[in-house]
BALOBA-1460 file (C-alpha; in Angstrom, 3 decimals):
// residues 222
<rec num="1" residu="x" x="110.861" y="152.469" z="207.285"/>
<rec num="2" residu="x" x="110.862" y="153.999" z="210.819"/>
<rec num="3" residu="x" x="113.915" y="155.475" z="212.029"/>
<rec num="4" residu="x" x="116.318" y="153.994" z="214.477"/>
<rec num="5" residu="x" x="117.960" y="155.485" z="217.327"/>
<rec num="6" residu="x" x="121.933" y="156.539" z="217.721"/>
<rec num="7" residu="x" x="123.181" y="153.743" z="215.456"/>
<rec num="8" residu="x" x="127.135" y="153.541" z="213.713"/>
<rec num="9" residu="x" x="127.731" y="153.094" z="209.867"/>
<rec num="10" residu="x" x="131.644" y="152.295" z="209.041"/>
<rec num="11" residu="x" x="131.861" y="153.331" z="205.075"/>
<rec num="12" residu="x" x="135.335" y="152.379" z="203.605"/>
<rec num="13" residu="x" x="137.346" y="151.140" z="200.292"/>
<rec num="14" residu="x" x="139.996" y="149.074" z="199.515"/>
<rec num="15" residu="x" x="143.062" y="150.957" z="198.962"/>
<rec num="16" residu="x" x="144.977" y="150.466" z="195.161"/>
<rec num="17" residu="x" x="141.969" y="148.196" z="194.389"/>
<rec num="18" residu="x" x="142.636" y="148.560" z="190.769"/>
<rec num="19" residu="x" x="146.447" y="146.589" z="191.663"/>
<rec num="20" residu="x" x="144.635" y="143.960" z="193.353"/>
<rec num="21" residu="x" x="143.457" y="140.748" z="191.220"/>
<rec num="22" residu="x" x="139.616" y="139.820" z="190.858"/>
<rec num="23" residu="x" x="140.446" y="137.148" z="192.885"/>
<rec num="24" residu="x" x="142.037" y="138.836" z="195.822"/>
<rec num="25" residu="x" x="139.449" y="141.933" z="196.012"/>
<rec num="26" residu="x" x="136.663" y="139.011" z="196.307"/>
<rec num="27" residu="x" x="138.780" y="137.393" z="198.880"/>
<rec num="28" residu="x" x="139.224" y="140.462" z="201.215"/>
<rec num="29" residu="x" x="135.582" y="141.199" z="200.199"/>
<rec num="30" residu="x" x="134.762" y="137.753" z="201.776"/>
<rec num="31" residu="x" x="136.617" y="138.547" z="204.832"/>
<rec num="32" residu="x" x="134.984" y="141.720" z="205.424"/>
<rec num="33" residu="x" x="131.367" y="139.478" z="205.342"/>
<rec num="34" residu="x" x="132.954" y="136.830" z="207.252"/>
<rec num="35" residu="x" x="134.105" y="139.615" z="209.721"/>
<rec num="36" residu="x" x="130.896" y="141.216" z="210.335"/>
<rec num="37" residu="x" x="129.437" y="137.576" z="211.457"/>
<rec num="38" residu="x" x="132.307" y="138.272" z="214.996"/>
<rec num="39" residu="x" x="130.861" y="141.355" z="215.222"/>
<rec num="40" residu="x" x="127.350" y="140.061" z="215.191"/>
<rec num="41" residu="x" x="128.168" y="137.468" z="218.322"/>
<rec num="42" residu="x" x="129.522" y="140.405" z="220.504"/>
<rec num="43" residu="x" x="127.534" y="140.807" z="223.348"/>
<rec num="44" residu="x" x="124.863" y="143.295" z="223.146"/>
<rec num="45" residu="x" x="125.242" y="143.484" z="219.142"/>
<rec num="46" residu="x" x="121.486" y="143.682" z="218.233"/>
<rec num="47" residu="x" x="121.902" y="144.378" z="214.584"/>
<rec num="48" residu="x" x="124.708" y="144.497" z="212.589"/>
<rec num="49" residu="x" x="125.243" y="144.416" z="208.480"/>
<rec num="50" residu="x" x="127.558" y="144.451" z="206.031"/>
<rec num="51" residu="x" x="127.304" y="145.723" z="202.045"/>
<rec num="52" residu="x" x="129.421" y="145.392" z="199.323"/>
<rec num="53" residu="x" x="129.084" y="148.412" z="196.898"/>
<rec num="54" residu="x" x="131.099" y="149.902" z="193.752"/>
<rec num="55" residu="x" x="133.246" y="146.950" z="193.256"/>
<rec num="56" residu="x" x="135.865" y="147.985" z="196.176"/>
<rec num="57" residu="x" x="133.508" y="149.402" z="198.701"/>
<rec num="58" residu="x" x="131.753" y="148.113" z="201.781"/>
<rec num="59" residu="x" x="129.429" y="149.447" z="204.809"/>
<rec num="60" residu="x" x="128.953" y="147.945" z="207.775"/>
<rec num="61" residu="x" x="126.013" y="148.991" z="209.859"/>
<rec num="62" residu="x" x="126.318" y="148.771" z="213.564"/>
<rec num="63" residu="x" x="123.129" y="148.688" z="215.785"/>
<rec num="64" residu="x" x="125.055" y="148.880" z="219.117"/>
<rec num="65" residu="x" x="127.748" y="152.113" z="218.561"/>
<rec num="66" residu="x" x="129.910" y="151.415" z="221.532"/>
<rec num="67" residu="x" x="131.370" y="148.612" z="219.171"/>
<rec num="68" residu="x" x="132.745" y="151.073" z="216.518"/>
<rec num="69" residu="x" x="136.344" y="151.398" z="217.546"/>
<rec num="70" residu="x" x="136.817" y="147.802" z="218.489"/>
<rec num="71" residu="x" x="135.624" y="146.747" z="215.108"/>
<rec num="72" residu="x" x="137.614" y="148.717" z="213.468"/>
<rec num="73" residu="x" x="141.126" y="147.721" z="214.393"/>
<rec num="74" residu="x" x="138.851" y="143.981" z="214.380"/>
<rec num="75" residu="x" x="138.670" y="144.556" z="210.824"/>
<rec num="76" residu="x" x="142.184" y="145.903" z="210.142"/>
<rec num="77" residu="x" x="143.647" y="142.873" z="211.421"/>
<rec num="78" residu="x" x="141.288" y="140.490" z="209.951"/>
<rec num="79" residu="x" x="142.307" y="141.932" z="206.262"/>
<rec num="80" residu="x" x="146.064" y="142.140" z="207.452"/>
<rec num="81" residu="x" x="146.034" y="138.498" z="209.042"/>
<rec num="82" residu="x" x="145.023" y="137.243" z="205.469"/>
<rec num="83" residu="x" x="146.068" y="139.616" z="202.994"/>
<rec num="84" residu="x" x="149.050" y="141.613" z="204.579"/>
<rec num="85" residu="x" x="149.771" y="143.763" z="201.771"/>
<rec num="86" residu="x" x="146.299" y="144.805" z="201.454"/>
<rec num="87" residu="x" x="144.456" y="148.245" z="203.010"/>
<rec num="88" residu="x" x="141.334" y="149.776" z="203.307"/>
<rec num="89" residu="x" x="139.831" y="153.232" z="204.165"/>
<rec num="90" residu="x" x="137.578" y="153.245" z="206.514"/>
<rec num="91" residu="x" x="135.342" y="156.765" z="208.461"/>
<rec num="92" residu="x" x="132.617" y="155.718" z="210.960"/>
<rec num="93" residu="x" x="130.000" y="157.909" z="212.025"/>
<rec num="94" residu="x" x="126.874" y="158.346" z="214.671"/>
<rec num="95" residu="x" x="123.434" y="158.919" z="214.105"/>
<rec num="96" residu="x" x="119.839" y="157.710" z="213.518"/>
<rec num="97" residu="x" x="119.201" y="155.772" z="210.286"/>
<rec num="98" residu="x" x="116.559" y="154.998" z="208.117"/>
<rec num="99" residu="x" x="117.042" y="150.916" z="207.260"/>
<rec num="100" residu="x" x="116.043" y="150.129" z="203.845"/>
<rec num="101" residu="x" x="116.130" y="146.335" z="202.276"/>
<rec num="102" residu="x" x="119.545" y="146.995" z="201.761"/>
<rec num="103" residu="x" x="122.190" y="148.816" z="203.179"/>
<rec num="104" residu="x" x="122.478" y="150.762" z="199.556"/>
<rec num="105" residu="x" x="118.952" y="151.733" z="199.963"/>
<rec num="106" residu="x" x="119.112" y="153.034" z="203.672"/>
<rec num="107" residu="x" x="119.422" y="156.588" z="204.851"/>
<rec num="108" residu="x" x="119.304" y="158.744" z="207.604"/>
<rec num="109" residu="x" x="122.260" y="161.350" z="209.907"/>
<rec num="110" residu="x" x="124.636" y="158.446" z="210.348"/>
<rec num="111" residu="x" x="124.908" y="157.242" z="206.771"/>
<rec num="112" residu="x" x="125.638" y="160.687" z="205.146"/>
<rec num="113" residu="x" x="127.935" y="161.483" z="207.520"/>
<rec num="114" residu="x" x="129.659" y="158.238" z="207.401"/>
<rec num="115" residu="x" x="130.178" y="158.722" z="203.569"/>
<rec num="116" residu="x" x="131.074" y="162.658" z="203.822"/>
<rec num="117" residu="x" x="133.769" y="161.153" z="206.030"/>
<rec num="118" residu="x" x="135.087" y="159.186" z="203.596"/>
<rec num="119" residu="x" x="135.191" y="161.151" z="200.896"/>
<rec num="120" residu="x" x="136.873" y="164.343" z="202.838"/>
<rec num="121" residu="x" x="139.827" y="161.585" z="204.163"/>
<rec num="122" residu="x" x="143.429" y="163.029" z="203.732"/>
<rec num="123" residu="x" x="146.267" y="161.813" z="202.051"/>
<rec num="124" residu="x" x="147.625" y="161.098" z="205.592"/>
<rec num="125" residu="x" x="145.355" y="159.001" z="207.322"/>
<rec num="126" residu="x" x="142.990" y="156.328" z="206.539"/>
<rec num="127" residu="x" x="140.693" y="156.214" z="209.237"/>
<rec num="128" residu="x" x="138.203" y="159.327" z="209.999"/>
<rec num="129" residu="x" x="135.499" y="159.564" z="212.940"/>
<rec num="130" residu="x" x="132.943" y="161.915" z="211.288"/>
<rec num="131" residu="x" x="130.565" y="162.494" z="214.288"/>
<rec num="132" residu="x" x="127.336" y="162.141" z="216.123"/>
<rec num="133" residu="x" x="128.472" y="161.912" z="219.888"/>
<rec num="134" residu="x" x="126.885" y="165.039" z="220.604"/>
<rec num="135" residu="x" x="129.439" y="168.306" z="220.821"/>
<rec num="136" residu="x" x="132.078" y="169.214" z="218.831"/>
<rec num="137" residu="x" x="134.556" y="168.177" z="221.266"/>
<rec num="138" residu="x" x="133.818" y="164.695" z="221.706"/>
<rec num="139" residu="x" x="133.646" y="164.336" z="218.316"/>
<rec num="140" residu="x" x="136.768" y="166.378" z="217.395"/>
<rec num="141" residu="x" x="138.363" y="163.555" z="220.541"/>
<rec num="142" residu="x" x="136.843" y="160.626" z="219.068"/>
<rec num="143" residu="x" x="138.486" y="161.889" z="215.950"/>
<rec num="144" residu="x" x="141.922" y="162.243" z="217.049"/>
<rec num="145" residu="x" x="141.442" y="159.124" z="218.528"/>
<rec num="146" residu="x" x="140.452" y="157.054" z="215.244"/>
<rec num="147" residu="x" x="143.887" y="158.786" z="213.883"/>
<rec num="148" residu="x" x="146.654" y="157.657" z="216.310"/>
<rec num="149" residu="x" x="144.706" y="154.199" z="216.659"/>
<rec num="150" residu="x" x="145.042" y="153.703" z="212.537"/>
<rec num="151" residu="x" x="148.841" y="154.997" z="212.539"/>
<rec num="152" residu="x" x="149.552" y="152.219" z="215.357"/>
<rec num="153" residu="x" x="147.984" y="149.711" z="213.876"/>
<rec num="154" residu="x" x="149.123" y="150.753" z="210.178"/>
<rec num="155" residu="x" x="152.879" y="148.682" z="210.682"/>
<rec num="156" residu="x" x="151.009" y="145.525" z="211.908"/>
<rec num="157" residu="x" x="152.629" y="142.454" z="210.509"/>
<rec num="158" residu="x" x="150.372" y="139.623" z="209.512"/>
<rec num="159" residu="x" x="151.187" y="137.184" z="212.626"/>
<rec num="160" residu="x" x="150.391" y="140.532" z="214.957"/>
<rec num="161" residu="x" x="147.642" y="141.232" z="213.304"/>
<rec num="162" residu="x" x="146.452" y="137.346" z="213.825"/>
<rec num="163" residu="x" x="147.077" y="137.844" z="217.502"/>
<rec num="164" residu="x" x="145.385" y="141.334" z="218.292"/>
<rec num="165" residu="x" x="142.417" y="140.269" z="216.367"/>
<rec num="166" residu="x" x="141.946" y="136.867" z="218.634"/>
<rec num="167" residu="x" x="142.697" y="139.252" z="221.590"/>
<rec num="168" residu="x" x="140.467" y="142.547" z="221.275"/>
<rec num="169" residu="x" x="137.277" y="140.322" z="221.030"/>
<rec num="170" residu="x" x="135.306" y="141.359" z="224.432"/>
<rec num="171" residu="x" x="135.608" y="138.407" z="226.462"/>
<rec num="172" residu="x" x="139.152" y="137.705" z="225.363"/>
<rec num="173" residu="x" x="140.346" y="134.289" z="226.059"/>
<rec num="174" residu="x" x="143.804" y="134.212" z="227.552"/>
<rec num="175" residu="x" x="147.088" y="134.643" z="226.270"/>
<rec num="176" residu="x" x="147.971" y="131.010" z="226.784"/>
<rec num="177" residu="x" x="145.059" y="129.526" z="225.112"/>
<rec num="178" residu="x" x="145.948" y="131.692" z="221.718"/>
<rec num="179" residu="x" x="149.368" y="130.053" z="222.078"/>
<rec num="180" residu="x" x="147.426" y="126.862" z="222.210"/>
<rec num="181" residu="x" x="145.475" y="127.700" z="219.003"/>
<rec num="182" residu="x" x="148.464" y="128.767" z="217.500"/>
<rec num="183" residu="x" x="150.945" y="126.275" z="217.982"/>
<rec num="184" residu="x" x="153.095" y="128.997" z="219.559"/>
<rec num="185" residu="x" x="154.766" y="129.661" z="222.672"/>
<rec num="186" residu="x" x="153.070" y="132.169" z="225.357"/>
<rec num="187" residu="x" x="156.087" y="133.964" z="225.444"/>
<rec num="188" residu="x" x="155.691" y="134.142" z="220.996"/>
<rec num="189" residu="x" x="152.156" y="135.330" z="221.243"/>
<rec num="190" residu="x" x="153.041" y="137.616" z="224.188"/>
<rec num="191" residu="x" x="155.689" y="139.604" z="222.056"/>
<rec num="192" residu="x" x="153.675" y="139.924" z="218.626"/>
<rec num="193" residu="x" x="151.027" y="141.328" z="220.988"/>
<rec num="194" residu="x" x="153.431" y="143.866" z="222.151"/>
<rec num="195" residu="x" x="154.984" y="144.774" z="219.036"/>
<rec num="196" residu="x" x="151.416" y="145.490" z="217.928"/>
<rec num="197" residu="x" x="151.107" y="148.414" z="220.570"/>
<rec num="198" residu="x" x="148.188" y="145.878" z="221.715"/>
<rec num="199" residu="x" x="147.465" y="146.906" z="225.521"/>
<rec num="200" residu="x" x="147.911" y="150.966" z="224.698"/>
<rec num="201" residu="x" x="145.285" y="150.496" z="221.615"/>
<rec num="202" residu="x" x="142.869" y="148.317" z="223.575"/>
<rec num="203" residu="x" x="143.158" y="151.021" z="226.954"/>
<rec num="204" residu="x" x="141.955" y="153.390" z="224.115"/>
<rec num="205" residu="x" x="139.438" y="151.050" z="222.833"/>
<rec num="206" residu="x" x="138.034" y="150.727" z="226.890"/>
<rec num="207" residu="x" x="137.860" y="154.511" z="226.845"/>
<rec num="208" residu="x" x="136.270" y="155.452" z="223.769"/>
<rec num="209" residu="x" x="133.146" y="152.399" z="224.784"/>
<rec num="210" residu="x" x="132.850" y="153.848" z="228.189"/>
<rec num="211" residu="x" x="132.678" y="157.219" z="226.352"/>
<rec num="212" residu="x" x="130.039" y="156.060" z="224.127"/>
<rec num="213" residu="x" x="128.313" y="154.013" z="226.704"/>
<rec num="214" residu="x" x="127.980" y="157.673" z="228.810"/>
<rec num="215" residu="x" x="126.097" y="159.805" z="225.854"/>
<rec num="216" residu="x" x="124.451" y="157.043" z="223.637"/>
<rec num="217" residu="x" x="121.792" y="154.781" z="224.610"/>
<rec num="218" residu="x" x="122.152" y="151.479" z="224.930"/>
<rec num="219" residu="x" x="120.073" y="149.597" z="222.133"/>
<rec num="220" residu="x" x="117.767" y="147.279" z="223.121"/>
<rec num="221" residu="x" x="118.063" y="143.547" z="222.794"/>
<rec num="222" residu="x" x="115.086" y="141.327" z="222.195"/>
């Protein structure tokens, strides 16, 4: 197993799990899967996975890091656009990896971090960045970052959540044709996509990629 270049792992776990029914854990579960198949058609997405582990936990392995930030909210509002009343913990982390047949059986700087993020979450917050841009500072940024971007998205209902998620894909279509999808007015989708704090988190997501983009490779794509 050779070891890849600057890669992101997302480690996380549903939140009050143990409240949830079989049926609903499996459910979110599912979406998390399902979720990591949008990821996969982003441009310039050359590898991604996704792992069910311990029941309530999950990883999702991301070849192309620039992506990380993006797919988190992504994956806040897929979970809140189909189970609103369900949460999940999430820290991401940058480094090289060592890919095993599975995800469980994988190592390597972004992995351990990824899960030493997770574990050392606060009581406050449910989202950690736990490093591998390069310095301190951009990680202690990127960090800060993660933090205001989970408290803003935190209050999402699930019809806002619906609408940021079909709107912070790259290569968003327009506003009117998620109205059209939607069976909603312009105006409707317009005003849950404001209520979400939508532009100021996806000015943040534009910042944090072009911050990535300047001190991580890009990954090949064959």
């Amino acid at each position: 197993m050779a070891m890849t270049a600057t890669v992101c792992v997302l480690t996380g776990d549903i939140v009050r799990s143990g409240a949830l029914s079989a049926e609903t854990l499996d459910g979110v579960m599912a979406g998390i899967e399902a979720f990591s198949g949008v990821v996969a058609a982003w441009p310039g997405a050359p590898d991604v996975r996704e792992e069910r582990f311990r029941g309530d936990g999950w990883q999702l392995y991301l070849g192309a890091p620039r992506w990380t930030l993006r797919a988190a909210l992504g994956l806040r509002a897929a979970i809140r656009s189909r189970h609103p009343s369900v949460e999940t913990r999430l820290a991401a982390a940058f480094g090289p990896a060592r890919l095993g047949a599975r995800l469980a059986a994988s190592s390597g700087a972004a992995f351990e971090a990824s899960g030493r993020a997770l574990e050392g979450l606060g009581t406050h917050r449910l989202w950690r960045f736990g490093g591998g841009l390069g310095s301190v500072a951009l990680d202690d940024l990127a960090d800060g970052l993660f933090a205001v971007c989970d408290r803003c998205s935190q209050g999402w209902t699930e019809r806002q959540a619906e609408v940021f998620g079909r709107l912070a894909v790259p290569d968003a279509p327009a506003m009117i044709d998620v109205a059209a999808a939607l069976e909603v007015a312009p105006q409707t989708v317009h005003a849950h996509f404001e209520r979400a704090d939508g532009h100021a988190l996806l000015d943040a997501v534009a910042r944090f990629e072009a911050a990535v983009d300047s001190v991580v490779p890009s990954p090949s794509v064959e």
